[in-house]
C-alpha positions as CSV (number, residue, x, y, z in Angstrom):
1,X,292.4,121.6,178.6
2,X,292.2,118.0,180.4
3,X,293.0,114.8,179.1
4,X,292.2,112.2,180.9
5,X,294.0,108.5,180.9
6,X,291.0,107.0,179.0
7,X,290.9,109.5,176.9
8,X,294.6,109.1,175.6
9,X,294.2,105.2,175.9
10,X,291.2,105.7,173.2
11,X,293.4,107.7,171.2
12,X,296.4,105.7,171.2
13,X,293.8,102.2,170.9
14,X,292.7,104.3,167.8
15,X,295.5,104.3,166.3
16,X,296.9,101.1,167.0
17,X,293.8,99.7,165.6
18,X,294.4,101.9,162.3
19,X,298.4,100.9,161.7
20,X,296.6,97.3,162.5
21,X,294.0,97.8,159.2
22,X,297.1,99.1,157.6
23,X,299.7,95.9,158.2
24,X,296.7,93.3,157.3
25,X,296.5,95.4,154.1
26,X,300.0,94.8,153.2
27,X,300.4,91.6,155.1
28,X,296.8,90.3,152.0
29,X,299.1,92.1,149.2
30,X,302.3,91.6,150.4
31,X,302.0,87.9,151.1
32,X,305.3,87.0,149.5
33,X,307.6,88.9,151.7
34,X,308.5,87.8,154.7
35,X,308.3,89.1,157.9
36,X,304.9,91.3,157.4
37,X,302.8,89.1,159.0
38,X,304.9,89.2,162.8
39,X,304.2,92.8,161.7
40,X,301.0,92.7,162.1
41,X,300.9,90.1,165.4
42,X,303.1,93.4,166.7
43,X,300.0,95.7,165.8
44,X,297.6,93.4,167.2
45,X,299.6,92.8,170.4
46,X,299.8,96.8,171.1
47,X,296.3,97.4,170.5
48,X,295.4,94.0,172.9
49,X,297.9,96.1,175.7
50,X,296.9,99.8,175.0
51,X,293.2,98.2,175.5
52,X,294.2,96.5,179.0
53,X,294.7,99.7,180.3
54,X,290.7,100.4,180.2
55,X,290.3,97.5,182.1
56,X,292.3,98.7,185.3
57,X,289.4,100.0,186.9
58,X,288.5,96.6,188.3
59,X,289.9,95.6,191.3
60,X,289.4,91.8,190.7
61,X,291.2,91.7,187.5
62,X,293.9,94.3,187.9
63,X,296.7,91.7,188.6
64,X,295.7,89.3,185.4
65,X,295.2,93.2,183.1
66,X,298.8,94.0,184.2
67,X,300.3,90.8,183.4
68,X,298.1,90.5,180.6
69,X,299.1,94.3,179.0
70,X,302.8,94.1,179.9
71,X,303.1,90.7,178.3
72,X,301.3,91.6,175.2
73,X,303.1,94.9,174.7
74,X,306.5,93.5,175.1
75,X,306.0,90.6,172.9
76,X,304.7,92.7,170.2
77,X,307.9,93.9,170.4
78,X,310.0,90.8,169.8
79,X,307.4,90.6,167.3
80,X,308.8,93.5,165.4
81,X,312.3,92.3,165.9
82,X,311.4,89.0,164.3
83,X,309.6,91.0,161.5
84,X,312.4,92.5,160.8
85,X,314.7,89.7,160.5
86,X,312.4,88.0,158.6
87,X,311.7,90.9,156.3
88,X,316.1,90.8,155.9
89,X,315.6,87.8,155.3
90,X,318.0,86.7,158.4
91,X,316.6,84.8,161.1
92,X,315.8,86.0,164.5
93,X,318.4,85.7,167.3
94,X,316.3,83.8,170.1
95,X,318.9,83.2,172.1
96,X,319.3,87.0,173.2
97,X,315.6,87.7,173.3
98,X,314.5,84.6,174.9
99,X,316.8,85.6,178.7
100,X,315.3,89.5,178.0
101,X,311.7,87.6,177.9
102,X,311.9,85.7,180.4
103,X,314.3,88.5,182.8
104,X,311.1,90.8,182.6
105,X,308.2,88.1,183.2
106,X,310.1,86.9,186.4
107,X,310.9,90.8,187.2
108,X,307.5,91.9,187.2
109,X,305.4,89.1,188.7
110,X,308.0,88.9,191.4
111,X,306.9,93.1,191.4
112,X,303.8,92.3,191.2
113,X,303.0,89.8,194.0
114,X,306.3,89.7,196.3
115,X,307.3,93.3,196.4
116,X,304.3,95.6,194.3
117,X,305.8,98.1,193.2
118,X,304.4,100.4,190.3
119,X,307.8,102.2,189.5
120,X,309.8,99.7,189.4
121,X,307.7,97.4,187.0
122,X,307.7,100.9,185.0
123,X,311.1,100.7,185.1
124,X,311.3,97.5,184.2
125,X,309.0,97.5,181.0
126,X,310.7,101.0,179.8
127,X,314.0,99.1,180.6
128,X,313.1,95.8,178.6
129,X,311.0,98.1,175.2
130,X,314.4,100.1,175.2
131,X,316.8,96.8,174.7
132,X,314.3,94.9,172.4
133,X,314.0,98.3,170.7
134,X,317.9,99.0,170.5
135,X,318.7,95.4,169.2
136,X,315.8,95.8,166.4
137,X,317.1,99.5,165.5
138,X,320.7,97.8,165.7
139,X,319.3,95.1,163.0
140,X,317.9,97.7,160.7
141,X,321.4,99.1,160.8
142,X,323.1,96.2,160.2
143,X,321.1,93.9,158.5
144,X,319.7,96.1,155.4
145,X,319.8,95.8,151.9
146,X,321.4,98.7,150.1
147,X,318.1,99.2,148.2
148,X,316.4,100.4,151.5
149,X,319.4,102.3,152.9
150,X,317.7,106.0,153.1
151,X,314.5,104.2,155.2
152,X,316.0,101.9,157.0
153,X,318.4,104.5,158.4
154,X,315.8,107.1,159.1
155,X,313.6,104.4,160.8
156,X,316.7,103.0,162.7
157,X,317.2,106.6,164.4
């Protein structure tokens, strides 16, 4: 059995689109808690990159849908982060993810139209996702209230 990259990208889009339907649905009941609405801006951002990916296929556009799905995916990433905080009620540290934001746009247009080189803009997102990610799991960690211990621990890992 074969799966091709479409085929995953519909799959994954599928289910991006779902936790999307999900956070909206807390974000309209849940309206008094912060935070759940960068949640769902982090959905929406995901599903925006995953969908990118079905776009590759044109030559013309390929630069714009790489800038376009990297961009999206790693902001819905600080997106997260600042969900979180918020959620914590503690307020996002800009300062760190500002120099991460703007370290990866510079990396990958200048791997993009200087130097193009596919691995090492894969590096570079993978690099970039795995800081934002560690600073968010290191906020869930740190930042929690007692009440949400058990969760936010097994979410953290």
């Amino acid at each position: 059995m074969e799966i091709d990259i479409r085929t995953l990208v519909i799959i994954l889009g599928f289910t991006h689109l779902m936790q999307v339907l999900v956070f909206y649905h807390q974000f309209k009941v849940n309206k008094t808690y912060r935070g759940i609405g960068w949640w769902l801006l982090w959905g929406a951002a995901e599903v925006i990159g995953f969908g990118c990916i079905l776009l590759r296929g044109i030559p013309s556009l390929l630069p714009t849908i790489i800038i376009v799905q990297n961009l999206t995916i790693v902001a819905g990433t600080v997106f997260l982060y600042i969900g979180i905080r918020r959620f914590f009620d503690k307020t996002a540290n800009l300062k760190i993810m500002l120099p991460i934001a703007m370290t990866f746009t510079a990396g990958l247009l200048f791997f993009l139209f200087v130097n193009n080189n596919i691995q090492v803009r894969s590096v570079f997102i993978s690099a970039t996702l795995a800081i934002i990610s560690f600073i968010t799991a290191y906020s869930l960690f740190t930042d929690k209230p007692k009440s949400i211990n058990a969760a936010a621990n097994f979410n953290a890992c």
